[in-house]
DRENVEXLO-496135 format. One line per 10 residues: for each residue z, x, y of C-alpha. Coordinates in pm, 1 decimal, m for minus. Each point is the difference from the previous one (the first is absolute). Last residue first. Example, Ala and Ser with C-alpha at 12.3 -4.5 7.8 and 13.67 -1.06 7.14 Angstrom:
<nodes>
714.0:1367.0:m106.0  66.0:m137.0:m344.0
</nodes>
This chain:
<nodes>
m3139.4:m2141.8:m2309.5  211.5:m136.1:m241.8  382.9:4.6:105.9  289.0:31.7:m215.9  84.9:404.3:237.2  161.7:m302.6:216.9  248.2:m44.2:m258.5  m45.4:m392.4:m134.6  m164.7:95.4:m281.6  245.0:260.0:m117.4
136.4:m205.4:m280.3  m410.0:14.4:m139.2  m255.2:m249.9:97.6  m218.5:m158.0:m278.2  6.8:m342.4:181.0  226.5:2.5:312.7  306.5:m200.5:m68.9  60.0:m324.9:239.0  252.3:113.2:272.8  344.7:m114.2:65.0
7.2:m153.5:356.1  329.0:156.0:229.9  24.3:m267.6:299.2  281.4:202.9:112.1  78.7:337.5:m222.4  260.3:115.8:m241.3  135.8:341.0:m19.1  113.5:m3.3:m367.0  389.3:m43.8:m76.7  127.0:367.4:m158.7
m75.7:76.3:m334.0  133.5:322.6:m104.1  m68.9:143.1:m326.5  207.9:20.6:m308.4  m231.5:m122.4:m271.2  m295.2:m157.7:222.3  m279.3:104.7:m301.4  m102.2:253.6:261.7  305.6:169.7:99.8  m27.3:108.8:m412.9
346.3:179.8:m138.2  147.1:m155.9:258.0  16.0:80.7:429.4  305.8:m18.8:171.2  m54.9:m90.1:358.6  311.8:m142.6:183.9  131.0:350.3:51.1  m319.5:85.2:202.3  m81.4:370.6:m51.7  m265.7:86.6:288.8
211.7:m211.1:252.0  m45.6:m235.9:240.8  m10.9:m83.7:365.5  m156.9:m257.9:170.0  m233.7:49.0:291.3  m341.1:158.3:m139.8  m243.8:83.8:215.3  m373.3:m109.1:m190.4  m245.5:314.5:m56.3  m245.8:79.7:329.5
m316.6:197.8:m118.4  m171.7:344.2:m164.0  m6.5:m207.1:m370.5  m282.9:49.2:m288.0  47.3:m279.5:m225.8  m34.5:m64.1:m391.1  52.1:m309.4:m148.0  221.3:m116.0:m292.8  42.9:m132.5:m396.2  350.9:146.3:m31.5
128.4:183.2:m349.0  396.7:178.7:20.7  80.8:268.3:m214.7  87.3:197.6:301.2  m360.9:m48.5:143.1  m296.2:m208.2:m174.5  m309.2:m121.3:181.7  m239.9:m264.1:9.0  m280.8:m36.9:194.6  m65.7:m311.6:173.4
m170.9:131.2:325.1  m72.0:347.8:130.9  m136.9:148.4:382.9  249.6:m233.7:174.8  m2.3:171.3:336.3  298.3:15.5:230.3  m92.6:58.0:399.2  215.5:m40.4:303.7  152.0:392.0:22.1  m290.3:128.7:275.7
m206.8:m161.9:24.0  m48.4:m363.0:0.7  m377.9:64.0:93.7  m118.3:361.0:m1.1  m232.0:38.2:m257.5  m152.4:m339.0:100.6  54.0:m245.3:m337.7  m206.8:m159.8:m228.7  m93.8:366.5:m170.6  365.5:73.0:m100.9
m3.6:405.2:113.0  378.9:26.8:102.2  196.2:m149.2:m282.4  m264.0:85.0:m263.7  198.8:m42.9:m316.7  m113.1:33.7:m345.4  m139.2:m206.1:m286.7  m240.0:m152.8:271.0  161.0:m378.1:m14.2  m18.2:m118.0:364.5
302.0:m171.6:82.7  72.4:44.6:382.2  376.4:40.6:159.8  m51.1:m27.9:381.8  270.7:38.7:267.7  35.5:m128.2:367.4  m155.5:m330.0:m119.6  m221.6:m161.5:301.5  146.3:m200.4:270.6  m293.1:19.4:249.7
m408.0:30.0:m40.2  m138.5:279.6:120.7  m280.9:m24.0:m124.4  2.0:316.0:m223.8  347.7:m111.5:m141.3  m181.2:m330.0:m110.1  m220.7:181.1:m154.5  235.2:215.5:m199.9  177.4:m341.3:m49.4  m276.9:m114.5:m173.3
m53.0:326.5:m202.5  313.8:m12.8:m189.6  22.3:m376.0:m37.6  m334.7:75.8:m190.4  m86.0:259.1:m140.0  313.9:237.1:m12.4  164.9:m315.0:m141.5  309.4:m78.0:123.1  349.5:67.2:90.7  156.3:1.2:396.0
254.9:97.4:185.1  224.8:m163.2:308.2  260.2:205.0:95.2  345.9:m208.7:23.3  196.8:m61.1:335.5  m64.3:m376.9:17.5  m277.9:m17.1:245.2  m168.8:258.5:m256.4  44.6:m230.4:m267.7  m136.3:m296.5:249.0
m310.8:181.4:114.3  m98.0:155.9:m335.5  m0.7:m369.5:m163.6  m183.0:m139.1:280.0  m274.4:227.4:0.8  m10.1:m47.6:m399.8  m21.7:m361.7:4.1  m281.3:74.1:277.2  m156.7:223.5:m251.7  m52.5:m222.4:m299.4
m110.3:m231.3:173.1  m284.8:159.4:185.1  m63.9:144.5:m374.7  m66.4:m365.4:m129.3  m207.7:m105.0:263.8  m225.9:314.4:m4.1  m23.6:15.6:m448.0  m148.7:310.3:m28.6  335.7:150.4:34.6  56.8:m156.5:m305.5
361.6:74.8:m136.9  166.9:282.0:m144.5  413.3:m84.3:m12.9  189.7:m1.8:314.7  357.1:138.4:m28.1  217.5:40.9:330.4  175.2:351.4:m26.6  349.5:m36.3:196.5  69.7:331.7:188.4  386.3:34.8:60.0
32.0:27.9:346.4  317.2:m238.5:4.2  187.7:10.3:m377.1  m63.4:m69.3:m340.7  345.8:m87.3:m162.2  m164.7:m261.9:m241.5  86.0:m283.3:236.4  m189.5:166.6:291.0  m327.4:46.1:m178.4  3.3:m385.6:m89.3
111.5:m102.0:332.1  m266.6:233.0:127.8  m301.9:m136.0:m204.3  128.6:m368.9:17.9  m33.5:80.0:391.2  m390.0:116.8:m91.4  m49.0:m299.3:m197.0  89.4:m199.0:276.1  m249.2:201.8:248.6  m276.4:1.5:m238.8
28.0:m361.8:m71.4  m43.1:m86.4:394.6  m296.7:230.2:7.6  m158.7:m126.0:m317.7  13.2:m357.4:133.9  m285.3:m158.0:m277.3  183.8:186.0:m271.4  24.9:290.6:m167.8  m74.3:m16.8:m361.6  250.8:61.2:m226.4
m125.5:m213.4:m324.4  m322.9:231.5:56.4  254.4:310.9:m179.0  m41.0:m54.6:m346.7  m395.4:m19.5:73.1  m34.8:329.2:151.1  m249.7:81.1:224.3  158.7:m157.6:283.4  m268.8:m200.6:244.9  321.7:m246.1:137.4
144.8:373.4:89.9  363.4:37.5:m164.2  347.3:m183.6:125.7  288.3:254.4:m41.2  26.5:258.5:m239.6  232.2:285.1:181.8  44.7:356.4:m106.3  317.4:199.5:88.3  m52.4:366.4:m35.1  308.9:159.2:m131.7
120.1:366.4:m30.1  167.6:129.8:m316.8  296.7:235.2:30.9  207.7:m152.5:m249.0  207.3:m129.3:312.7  m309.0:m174.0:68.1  m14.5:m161.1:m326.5  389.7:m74.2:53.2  m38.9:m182.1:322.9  m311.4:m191.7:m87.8
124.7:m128.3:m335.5  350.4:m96.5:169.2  m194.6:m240.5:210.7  m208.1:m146.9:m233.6  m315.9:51.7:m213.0  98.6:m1.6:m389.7  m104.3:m350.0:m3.2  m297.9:7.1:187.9  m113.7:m332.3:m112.3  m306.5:m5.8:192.4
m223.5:168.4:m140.8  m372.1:m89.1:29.0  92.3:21.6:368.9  m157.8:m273.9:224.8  267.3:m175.9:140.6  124.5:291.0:148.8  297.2:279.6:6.6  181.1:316.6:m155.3  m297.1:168.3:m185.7  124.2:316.2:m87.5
m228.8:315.4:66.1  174.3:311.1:m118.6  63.8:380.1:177.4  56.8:326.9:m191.1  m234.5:9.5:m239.9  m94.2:314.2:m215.5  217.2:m126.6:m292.4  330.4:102.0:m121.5  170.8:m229.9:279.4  m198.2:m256.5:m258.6
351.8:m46.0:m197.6  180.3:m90.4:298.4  m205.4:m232.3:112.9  m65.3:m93.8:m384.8  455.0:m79.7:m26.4  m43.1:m102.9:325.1  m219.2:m289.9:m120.2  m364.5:m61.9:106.7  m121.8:m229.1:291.5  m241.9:m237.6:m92.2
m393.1:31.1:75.9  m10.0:388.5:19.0  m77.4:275.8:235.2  31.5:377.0:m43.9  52.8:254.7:280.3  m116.3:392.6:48.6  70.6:160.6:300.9  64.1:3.4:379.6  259.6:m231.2:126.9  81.7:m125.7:325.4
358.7:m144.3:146.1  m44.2:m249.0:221.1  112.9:51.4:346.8  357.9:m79.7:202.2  m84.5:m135.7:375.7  m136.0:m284.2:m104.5  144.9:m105.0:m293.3  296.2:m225.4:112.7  m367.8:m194.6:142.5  85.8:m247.5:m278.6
345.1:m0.6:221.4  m302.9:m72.1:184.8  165.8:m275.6:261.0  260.8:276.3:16.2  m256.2:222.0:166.3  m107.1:m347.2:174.0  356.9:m47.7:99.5  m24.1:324.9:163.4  m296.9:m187.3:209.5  327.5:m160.8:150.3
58.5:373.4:129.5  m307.3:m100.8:265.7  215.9:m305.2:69.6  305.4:264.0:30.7  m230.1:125.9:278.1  165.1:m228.1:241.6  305.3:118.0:m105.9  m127.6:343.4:75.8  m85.1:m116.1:326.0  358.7:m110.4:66.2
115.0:332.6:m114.9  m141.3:154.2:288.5  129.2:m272.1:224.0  333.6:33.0:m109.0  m55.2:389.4:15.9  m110.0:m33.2:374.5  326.8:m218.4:98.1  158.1:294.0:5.0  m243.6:232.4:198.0  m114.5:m321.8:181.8
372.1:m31.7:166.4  m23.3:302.7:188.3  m388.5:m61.4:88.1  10.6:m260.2:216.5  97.6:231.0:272.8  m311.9:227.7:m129.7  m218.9:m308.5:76.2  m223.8:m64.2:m316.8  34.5:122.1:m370.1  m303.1:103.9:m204.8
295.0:19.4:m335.4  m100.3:381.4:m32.1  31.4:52.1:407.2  340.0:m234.5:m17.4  173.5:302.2:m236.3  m99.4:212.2:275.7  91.1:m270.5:240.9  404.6:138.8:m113.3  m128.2:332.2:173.6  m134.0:m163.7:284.3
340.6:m192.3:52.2  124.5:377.0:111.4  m190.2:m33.0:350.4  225.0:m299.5:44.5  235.1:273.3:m18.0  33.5:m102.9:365.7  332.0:m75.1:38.5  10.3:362.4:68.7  m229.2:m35.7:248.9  138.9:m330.8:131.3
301.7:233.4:120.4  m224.9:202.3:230.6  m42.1:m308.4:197.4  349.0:m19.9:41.7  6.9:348.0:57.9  m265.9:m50.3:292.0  269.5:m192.6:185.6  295.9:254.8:m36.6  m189.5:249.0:143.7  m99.4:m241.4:296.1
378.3:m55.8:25.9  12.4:356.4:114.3  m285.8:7.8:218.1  176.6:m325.0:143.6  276.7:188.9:163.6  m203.7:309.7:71.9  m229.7:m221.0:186.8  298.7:m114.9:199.4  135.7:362.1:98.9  m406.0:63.9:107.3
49.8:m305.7:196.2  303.1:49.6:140.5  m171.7:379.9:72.1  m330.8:m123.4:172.5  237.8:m232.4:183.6  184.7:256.4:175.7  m294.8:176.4:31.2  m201.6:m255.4:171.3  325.3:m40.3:213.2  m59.0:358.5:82.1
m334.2:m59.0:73.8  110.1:m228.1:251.0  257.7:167.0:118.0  m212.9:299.4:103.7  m281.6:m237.0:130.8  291.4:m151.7:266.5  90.2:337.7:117.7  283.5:184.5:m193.4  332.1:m28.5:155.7  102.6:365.3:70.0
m66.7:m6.0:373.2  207.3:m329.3:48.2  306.6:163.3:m144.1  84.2:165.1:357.7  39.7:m344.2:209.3  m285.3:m13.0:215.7  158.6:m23.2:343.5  m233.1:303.1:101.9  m315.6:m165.1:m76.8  46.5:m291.5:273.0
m50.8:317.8:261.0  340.4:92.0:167.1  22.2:m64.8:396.4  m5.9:361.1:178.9  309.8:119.1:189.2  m21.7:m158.1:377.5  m143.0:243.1:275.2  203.6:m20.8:381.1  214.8:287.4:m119.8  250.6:148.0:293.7
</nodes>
């Protein structure tokens, strides 16, 4: 017989048999790290998704960004100096407003095209006299056609008609009118349009002292230059036309008197030329001639822009006159009267005349006419009136006849007339 008891079990024994696989406490706790590792990874997938989503938005300003494409309307905003390029949308439409709004602004400058009309004297600006080198006769009234046409046989080719003045020692021009103008230059003559005004207070000439200027010669060279253009523009003689101011020989000696003399010429040459005409000018070689030379030499303003001289040689010297610089009003503004108050017979036809040399500006005629007029028939004689035309004469304001000059021939009154 046993007297030993079986051995008591340890506490491990009753361990249930699971208990060994449990994983010790660190086990589980990284597995719970795991655990939540994963949920978390599962939840960051969640949002990563929505996070795709998120930056689209933002991806959709991007396109609604062709704000970068308003640049290329601020072009247009660049030429106008536009601001802020958000601004600029509307500037590119409301540029051309403003660029026409300037150019209203310049339509004051455009109200200097009023001045352009304001010369509707100044019609002649832009278009230029026509010029004329050759032979020309002057004489005191204006011959028929039927002797225009007559003297086409003759060597001349241009005539001096004196269309204006109180001082002319003709003037009842009766064959001088519109229709005269037009046909002679259809004839193929040219014209140079002399003016008698108001002479020196020192004038030479006693048929001519009556016409003194007077003690405002600049005021009574400016009206007489407007009667100068009226005149010239009634008779079809049009802007640029030169318009040959006549001043007889006077004393240059004479200081007062010649001081005168040339501000009433000043004047007159300003206000033709204001008026769209060229201003010229007739006299003595020795005396008006050679004061405006000096004047020229001084500097002095609103001189003639074209000289005809009388200095009787018996033949022209257009370029070597002696009172003149060889190259003053040259080229084409020079006529010389070399011959006065000859007389000479073309065609049948007898005119007591002067002689010119001509390289200058001839009048612009602005009325037509015709070389055969149908209202001119001419008679056996177109002198003794039998069949000629007699329009109305060209008559002038304040016109004064003039006393006869004592043993002066019908030419007197010609500037060739003068004694020198």
């Amino acid at each position: 017989m046993s007297t030993n008891a079986p051995p008591s079990p340890s506490p491990s024994s009753f361990r249930p048999p699971y208990a060994r696989s449990a994983p010790p406490p660190g086990a589980r706790a990284v597995a719970t790290a795991l655990v939540v590792a994963m949920a978390g990874a599962a939840l960051l997938a969640g949002p990563a998704g929505a996070s795709a989503v998120a930056p689209a938005a933002p991806v959709a300003p991007a396109p609604v960004a062709p704000a970068p494409m308003a640049p290329a309307p601020a072009a247009p905003d660049s030429d106008t100096d536009a601001g802020a390029p958000p601004a600029s949308p509307p500037e590119p439409e409301s540029a051309p407003d403003s660029a026409s709004a300037p150019e209203s602004e310049s339509a004051p400058d455009s109200a200097s095209a009023p001045e352009s009309e304001s010369a509707p004297e100044s019609e002649s600006a832009p278009v230029s006299a026509p010029r004329f080198a050759g032979k020309a006769f002057d004489t005191c009234e204006a011959p028929s056609l039927a002797v225009m046409r007559a003297w086409l046989s003759s060597p001349y080719r241009a005539v001096g008609v004196y269309f204006g003045g109180r001082g002319r020692g003709c003037p009842v021009q009766k064959e001088l009118t519109p229709a005269w103008v037009a046909s002679a230059h259809a004839m193929g003559w040219k014209l140079l349009p002399l003016f008698v005004g108001s002479q020196a207070p020192c004038v030479h000439s006693a048929a001519k002292r009556p016409y003194a200027i007077g003690s405002r010669p600049s005021s009574q060279g400016v009206q007489e230059a407007g009667d100068a253009v009226r005149a010239a523009r009634a008779l079809g003689i049009g802007a640029s036309s030169p318009l040959y101011l006549d001043i007889e020989a006077f004393r240059l000696e004479d200081t007062s008197c010649a001081a005168t003399t040339l501000s009433f010429v000043r004047a007159w040459n300003r206000e033709v030329r204001r008026l769209g005409y060229l201003p010229g000018y007739y006299s003595s070689a020795d005396t008006g001639i050679r004061q405006i030379e000096r004047e020229r030499k001084a500097g002095t303003q609103d001189l003639p822009s074209v000289l005809w001289f009388a200095r009787w040689r018996g033949e022209p010297a257009l370029y070597t006159e002696t009172s003149l610089h060889p190259e003053a009003w040259m080229p084409h503004a020079r006529i010389h009267q070399y011959v006065g108050n000859v007389a000479e017979s073309y065609g049948g036809r007898r005119m007591l005349i002067d002689r010119n040399a001509v390289d200058a500006p001839v009048a612009r005629v602005t009325t037509a006419g015709t070389a055969a007029s149908t209202r001119f028939r001419p008679g056996p004689d177109p002198d003794s009136g039998a069949g000629r035309l007699h329009p109305e004469e060209v008559r002038q304001p304040s016109l004064l006849q003039p006393e006869a000059d004592p043993g002066s021939g019908p030419g007197a009154d010609t500037p060739g007339a003068l004694r020198f």
